[in-house]
C-alpha positions in Angstrom: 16.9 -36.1 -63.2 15.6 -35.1 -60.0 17.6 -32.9 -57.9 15.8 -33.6 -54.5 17.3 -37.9 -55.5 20.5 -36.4 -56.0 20.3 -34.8 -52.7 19.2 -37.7 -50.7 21.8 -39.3 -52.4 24.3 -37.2 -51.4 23.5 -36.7 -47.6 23.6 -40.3 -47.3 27.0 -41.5 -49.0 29.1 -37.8 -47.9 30.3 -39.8 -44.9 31.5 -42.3 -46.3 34.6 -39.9 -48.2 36.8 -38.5 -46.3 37.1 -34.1 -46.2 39.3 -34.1 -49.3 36.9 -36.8 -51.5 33.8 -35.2 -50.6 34.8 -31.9 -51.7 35.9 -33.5 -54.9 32.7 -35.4 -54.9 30.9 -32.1 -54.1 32.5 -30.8 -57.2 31.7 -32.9 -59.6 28.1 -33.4 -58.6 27.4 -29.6 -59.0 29.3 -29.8 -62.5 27.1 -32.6 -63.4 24.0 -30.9 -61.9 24.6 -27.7 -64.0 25.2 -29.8 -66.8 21.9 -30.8 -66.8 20.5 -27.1 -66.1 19.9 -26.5 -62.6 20.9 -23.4 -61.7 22.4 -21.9 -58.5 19.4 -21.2 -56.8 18.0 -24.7 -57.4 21.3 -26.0 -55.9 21.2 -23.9 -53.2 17.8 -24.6 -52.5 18.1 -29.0 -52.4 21.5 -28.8 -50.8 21.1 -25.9 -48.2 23.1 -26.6 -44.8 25.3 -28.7 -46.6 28.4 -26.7 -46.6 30.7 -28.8 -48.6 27.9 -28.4 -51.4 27.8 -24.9 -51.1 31.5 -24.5 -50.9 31.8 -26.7 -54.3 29.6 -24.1 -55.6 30.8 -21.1 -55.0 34.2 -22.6 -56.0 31.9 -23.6 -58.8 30.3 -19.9 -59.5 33.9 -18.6 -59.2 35.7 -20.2 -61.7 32.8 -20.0 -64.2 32.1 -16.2 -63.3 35.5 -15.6 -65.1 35.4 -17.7 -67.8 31.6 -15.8 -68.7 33.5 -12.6 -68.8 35.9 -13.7 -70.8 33.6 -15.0 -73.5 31.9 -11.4 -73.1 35.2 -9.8 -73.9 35.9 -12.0 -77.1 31.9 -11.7 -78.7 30.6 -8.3 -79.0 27.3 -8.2 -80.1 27.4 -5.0 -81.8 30.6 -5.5 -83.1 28.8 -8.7 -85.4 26.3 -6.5 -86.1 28.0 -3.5 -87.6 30.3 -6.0 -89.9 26.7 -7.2 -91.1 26.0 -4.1 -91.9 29.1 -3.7 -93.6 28.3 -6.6 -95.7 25.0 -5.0 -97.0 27.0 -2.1 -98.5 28.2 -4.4 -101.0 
């Protein structure tokens, strides 16, 4: 998938939604774009001066920021490490 297509895409449908369905469009673009692993800066590189983009992904960065710190809380890696080692003992 090329991002610039996406892009051009993008800047020439927007209009056509009003506020409310581009920002949900906006959404779902950048979920579908991380999906298939572009990352921030690339976003923010094909979509910059867009600012319903942007503002899709920062809501985007937002809501995932949380849920990353949340995994970080649940997995300790040295936490499956020393049980591991635990197991060796046997």
């Amino acid at each position: 998938m090329s991002i610039e297509v996406v892009a051009e895409i993008w800047n020439e449908l927007k209009y056509d939604f009003d506020e409310v369905t581009q920002r949900e469009a906006a959404g779902k673009i950048i979920d579908v774009l991380v999906d298939y692993n572009f990352d921030s800066s690339e976003i923010k590189q094909a979509f910059r001066g867009d600012t319903v983009m942007m503002a899709a992904l920062k809501d985007y960065n937002a809501e995932h920021e949380t849920d990353d710190e949340e995994y970080d809380e649940e997995y300790d890696e040295d936490d499956y490490y020393e049980d591991e080692e635990d197991e060796d003992d046997y």
